[in-house]
N, C-alpha and C positions, 0 to 999 in steps of 0.2 A: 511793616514794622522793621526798624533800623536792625542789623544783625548785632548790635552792643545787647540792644534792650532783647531781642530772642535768646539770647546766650546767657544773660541775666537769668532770666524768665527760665531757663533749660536749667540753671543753676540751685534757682530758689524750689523748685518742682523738682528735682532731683533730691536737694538736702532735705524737704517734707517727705516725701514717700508720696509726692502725687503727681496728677496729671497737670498740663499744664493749665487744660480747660479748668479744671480746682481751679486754680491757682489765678487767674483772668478772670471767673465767676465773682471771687474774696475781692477782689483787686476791684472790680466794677460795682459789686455790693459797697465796698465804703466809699466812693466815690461819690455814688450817687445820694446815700443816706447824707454825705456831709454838704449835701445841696438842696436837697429837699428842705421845703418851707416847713418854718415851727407848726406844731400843732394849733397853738392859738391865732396863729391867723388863717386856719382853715375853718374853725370855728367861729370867729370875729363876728358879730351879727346875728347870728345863729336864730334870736330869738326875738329878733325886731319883729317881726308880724304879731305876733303873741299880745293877745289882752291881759297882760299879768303882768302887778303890779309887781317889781321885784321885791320890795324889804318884805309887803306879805307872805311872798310866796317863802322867802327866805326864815320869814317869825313861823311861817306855818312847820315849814321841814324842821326848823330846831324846839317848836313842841313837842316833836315826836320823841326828839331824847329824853 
């Protein structure tokens, strides 16, 4: 790590009241979150094996209201 961005880093963990590992944990949590795939494309397909007609299954579940 370049000694700008540790002094930073020494800086922002200082003015919170934490460690620096905090502060690198936060820093690598929104990182990763803002790269992770949508949820609907982990679902996509979901239900393609499935013998079920959708609109029925759909007229079934809003009978129930």
């Amino acid at each position: 790590m370049p000694d700008a961005q540790l002094n930073d880093l020494m800086q922002i963990a200082e003015a919170e009241k934490r460690s620096r590992a905090a502060v690198i944990r936060d820093a690598l949590d929104g990182y990763i979150a803002q790269r992770k795939p949508a949820l609907a494309v982990d679902v996509f397909g979901l239900w393609k094996d499935r013998n079920v007609d959708g609109l029925d299954y759909q007229d079934k579940l809003r009978s129930e209201w």
